[in-house]
Backbone as JSON Lines, residues from 0, in Angstrom:
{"i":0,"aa":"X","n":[94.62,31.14,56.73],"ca":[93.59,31.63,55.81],"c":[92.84,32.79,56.43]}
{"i":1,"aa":"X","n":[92.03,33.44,55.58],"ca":[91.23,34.68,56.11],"c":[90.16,34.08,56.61]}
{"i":2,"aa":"X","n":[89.35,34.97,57.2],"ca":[88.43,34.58,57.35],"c":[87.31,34.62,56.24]}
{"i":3,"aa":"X","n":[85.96,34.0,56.61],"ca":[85.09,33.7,55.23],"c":[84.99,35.07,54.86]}
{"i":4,"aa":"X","n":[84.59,36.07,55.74],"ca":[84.22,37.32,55.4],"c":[84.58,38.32,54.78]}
{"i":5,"aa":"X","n":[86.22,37.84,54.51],"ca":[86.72,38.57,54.06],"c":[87.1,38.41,52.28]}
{"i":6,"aa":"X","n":[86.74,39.46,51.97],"ca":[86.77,39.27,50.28],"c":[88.18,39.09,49.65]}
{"i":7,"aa":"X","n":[89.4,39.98,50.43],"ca":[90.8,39.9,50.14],"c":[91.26,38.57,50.26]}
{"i":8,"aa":"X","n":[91.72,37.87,49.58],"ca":[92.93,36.91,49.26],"c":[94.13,36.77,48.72]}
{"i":9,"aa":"X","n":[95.11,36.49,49.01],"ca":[96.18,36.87,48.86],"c":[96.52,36.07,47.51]}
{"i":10,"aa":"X","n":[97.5,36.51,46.45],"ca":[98.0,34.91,45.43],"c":[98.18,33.58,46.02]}
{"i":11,"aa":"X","n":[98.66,33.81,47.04],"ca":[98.76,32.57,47.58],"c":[97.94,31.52,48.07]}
{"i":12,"aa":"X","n":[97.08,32.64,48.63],"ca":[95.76,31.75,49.02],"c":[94.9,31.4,48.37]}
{"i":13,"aa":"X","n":[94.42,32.46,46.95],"ca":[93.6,31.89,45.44],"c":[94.28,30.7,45.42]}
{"i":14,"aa":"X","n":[95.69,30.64,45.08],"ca":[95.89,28.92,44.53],"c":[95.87,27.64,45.64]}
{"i":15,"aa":"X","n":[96.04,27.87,47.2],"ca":[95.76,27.48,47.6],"c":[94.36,26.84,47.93]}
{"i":16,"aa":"X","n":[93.3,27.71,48.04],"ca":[91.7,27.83,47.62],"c":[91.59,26.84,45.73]}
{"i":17,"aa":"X","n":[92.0,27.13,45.1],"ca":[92.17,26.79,43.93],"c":[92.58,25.01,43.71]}
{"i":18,"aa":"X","n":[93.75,24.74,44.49],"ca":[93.83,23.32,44.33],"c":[92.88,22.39,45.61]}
{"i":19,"aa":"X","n":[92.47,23.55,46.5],"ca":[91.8,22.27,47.57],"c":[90.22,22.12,47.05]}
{"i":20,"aa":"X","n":[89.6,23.03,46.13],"ca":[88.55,23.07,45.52],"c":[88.97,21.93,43.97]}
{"i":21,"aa":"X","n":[89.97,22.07,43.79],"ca":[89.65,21.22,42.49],"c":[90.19,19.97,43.0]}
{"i":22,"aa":"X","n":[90.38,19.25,44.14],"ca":[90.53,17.85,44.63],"c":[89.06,17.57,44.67]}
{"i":23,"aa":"X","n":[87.93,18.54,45.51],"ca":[86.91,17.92,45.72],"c":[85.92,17.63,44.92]}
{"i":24,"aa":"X","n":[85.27,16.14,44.92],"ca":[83.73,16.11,44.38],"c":[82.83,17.06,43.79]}
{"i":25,"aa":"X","n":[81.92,17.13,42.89],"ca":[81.93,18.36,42.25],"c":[80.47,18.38,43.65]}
{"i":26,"aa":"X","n":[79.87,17.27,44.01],"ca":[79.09,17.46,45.22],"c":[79.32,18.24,46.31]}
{"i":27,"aa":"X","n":[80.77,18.54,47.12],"ca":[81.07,19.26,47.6],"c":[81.81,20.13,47.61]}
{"i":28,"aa":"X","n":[81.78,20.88,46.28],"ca":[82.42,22.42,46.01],"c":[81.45,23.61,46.61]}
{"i":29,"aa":"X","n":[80.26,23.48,46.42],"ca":[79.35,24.24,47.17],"c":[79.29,24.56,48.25]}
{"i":30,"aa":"X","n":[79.51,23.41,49.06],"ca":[79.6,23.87,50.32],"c":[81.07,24.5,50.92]}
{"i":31,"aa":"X","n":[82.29,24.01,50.28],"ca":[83.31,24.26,50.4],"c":[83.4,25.94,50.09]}
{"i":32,"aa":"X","n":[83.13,26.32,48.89],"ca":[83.27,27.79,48.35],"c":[82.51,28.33,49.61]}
{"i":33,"aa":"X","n":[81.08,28.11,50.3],"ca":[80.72,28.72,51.15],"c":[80.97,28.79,52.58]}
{"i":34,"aa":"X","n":[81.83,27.81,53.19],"ca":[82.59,27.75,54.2],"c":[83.81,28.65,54.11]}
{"i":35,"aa":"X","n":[84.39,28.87,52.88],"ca":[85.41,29.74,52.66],"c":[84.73,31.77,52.1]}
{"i":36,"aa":"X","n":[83.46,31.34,51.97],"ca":[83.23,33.18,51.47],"c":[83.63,33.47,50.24]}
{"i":37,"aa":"X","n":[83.21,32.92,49.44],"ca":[83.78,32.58,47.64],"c":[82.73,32.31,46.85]}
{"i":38,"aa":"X","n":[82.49,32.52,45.82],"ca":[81.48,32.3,45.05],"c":[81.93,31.57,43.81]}
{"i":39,"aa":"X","n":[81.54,30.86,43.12],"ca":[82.25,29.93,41.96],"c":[82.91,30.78,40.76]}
{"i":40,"aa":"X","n":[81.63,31.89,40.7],"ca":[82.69,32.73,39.35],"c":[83.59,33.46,39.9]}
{"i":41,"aa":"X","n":[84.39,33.86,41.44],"ca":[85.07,33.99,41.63],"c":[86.56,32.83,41.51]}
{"i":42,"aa":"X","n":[86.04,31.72,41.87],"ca":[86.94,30.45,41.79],"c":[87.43,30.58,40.12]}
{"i":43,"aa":"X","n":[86.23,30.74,39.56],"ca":[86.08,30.59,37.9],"c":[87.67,31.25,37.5]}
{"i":44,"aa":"X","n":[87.02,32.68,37.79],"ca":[88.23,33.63,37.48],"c":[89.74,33.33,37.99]}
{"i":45,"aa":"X","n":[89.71,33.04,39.12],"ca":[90.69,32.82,39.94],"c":[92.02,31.47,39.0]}
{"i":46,"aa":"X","n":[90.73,30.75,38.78],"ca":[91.12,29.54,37.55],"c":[92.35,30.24,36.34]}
{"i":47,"aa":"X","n":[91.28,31.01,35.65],"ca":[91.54,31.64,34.63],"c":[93.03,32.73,34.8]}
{"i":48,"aa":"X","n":[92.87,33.06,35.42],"ca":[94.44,34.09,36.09],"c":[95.56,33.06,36.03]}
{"i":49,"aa":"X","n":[95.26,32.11,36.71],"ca":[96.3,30.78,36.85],"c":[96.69,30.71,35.98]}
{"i":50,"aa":"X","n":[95.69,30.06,34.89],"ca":[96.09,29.64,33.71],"c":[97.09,31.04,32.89]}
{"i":51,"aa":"X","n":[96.4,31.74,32.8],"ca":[97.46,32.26,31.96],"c":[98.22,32.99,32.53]}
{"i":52,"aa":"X","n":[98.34,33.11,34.13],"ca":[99.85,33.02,34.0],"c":[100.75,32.22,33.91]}
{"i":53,"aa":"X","n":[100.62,31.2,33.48],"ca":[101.59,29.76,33.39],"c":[101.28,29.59,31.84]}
{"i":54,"aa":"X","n":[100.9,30.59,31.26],"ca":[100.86,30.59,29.6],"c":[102.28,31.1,29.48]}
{"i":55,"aa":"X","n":[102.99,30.57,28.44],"ca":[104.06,31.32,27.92],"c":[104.6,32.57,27.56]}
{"i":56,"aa":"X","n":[104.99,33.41,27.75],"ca":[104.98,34.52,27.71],"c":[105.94,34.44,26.8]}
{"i":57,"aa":"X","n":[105.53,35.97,25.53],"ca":[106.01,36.12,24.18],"c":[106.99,37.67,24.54]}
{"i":58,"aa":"X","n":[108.15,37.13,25.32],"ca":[108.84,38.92,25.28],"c":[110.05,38.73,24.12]}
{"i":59,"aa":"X","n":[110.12,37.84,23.72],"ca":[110.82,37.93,22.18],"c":[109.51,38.91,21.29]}
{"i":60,"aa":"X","n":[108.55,38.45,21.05],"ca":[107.77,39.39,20.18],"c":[107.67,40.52,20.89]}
{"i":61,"aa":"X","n":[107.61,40.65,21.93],"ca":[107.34,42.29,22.28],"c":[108.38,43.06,22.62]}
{"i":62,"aa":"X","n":[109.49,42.18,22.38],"ca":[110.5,43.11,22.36],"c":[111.2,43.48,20.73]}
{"i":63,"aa":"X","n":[110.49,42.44,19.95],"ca":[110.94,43.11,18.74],"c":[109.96,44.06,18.23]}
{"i":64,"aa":"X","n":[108.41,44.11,18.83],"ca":[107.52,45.38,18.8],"c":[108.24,46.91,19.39]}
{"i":65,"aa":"X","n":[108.83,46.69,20.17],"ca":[109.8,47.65,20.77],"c":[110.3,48.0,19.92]}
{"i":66,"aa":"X","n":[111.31,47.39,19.68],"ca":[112.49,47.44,18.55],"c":[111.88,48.44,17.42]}
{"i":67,"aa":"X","n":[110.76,47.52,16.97],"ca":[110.45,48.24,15.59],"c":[109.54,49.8,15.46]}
{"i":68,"aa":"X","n":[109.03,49.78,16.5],"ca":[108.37,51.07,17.13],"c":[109.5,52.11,17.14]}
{"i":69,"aa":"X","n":[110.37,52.02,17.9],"ca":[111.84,52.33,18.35],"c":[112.45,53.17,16.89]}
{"i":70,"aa":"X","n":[112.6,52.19,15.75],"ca":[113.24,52.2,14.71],"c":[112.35,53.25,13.8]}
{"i":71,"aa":"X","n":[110.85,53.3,13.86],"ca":[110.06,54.14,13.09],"c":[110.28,55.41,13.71]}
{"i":72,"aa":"X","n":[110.03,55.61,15.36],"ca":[110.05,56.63,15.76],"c":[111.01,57.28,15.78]}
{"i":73,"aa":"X","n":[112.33,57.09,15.73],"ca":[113.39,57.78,15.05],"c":[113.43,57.89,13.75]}
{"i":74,"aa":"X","n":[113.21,57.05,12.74],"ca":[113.1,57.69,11.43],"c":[112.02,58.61,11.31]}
{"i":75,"aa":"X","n":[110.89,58.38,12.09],"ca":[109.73,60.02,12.04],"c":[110.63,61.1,12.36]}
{"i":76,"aa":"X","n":[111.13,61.04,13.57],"ca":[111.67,62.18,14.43],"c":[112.96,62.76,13.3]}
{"i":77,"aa":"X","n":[113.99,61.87,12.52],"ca":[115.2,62.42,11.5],"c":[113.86,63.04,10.51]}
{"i":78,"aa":"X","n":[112.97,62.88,10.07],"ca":[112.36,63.61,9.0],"c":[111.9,64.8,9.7]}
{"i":79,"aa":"X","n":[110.95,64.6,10.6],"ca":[110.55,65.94,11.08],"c":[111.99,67.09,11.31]}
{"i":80,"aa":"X","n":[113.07,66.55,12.03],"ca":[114.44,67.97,11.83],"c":[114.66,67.73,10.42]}
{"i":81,"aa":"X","n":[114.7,67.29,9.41],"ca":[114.76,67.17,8.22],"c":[113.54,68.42,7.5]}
{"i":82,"aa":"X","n":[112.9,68.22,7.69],"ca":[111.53,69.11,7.45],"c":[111.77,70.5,8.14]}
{"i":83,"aa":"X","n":[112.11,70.52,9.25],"ca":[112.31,71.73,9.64],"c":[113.05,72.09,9.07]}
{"i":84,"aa":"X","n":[114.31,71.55,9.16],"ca":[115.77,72.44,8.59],"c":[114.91,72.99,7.24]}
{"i":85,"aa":"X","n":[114.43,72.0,6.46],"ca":[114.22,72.91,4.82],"c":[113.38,73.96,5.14]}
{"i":86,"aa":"X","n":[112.63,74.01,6.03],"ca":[111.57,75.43,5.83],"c":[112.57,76.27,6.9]}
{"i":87,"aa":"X","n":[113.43,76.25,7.38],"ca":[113.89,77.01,8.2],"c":[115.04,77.65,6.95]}
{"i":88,"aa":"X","n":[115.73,76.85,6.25],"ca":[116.24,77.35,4.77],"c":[115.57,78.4,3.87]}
{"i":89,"aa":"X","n":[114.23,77.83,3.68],"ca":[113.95,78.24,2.87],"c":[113.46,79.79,3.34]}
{"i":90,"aa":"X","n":[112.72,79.76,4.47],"ca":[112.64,81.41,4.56],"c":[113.92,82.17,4.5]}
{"i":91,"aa":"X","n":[115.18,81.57,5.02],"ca":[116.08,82.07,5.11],"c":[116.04,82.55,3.8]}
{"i":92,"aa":"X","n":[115.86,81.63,2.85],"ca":[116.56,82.18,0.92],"c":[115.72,83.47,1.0]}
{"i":93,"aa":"X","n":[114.18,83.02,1.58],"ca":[113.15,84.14,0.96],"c":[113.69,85.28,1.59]}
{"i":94,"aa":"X","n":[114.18,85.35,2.72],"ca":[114.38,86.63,3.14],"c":[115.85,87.24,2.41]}
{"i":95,"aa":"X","n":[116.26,86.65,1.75],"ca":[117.36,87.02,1.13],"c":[117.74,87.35,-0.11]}
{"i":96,"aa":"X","n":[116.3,86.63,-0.78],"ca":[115.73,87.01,-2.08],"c":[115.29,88.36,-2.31]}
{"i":97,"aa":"X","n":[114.23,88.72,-0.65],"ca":[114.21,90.01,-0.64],"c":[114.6,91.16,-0.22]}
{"i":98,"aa":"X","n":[115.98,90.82,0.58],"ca":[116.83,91.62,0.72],"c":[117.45,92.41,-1.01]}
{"i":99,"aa":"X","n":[117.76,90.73,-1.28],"ca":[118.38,91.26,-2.66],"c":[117.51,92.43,-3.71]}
{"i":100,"aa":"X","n":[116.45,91.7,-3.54],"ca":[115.2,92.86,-4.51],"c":[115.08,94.24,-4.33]}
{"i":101,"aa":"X","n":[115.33,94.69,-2.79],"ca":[115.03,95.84,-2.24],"c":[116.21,96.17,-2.69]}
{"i":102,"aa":"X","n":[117.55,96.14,-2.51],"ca":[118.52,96.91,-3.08],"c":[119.07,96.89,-4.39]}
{"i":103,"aa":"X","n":[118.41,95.86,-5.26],"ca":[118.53,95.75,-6.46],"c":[117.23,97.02,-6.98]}
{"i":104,"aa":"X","n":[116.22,97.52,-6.05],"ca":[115.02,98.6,-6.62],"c":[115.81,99.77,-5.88]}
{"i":105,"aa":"X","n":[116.71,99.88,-5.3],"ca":[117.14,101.35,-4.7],"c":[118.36,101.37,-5.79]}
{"i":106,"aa":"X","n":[118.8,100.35,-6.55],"ca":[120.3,101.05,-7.36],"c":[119.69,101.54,-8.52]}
{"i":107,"aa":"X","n":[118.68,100.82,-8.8],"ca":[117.63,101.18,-10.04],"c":[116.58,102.45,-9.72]}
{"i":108,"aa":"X","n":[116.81,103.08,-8.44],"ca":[115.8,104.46,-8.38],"c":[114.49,103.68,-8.42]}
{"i":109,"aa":"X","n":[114.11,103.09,-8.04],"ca":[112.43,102.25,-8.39],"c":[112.04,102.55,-6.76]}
């Protein structure tokens, strides 16, 4: 173990610290946390980490959040080159519209 003074603890040692505090009397947690350099809402927290990491973890749902993120952002991305191509068309026509105009006003003398 570290010493009291020291604020770093390793995972190992939170749960270690963690189960020799929750064997004892709630009479002597006090003195225990302070022989070790710990404060209870640190224990508190320390608790709380535990717990949920031994909560179940949902990577079926977050991998079908993936998935579906995945699936939009390529259908955004096919519209946006979709979108481009037409305005990239369409000036093309316009400029071709007025190609056509200008030499359709020079056969006509205009």
């Amino acid at each position: 173990m570290r010493s009291a003074s020291s604020p770093d603890f390793t995972p190992a040692q939170k749960l270690e610290l963690l189960l020799q505090a929750s064997a004892l009397p709630q009479d002597q947690l006090g003195a225990f946390l302070r022989s070790k350099g710990i404060q209870e809402a640190q224990l508190l927290a320390w608790r709380q980490d535990a717990l949920l990491g031994l909560s179940p973890a949902r990577p079926s749902s977050q991998a079908a959040d993936i998935r579906r993120l995945q699936a939009e952002l390529q259908r955004k991305e096919q519209a946006l080159a979709e979108a481009a191509a037409l305005l990239l068309l369409q000036k093309k026509t316009s400029l071709l519209w007025a190609d056509a105009e200008s030499i359709s006003h020079k056969k006509n003398g205009f």
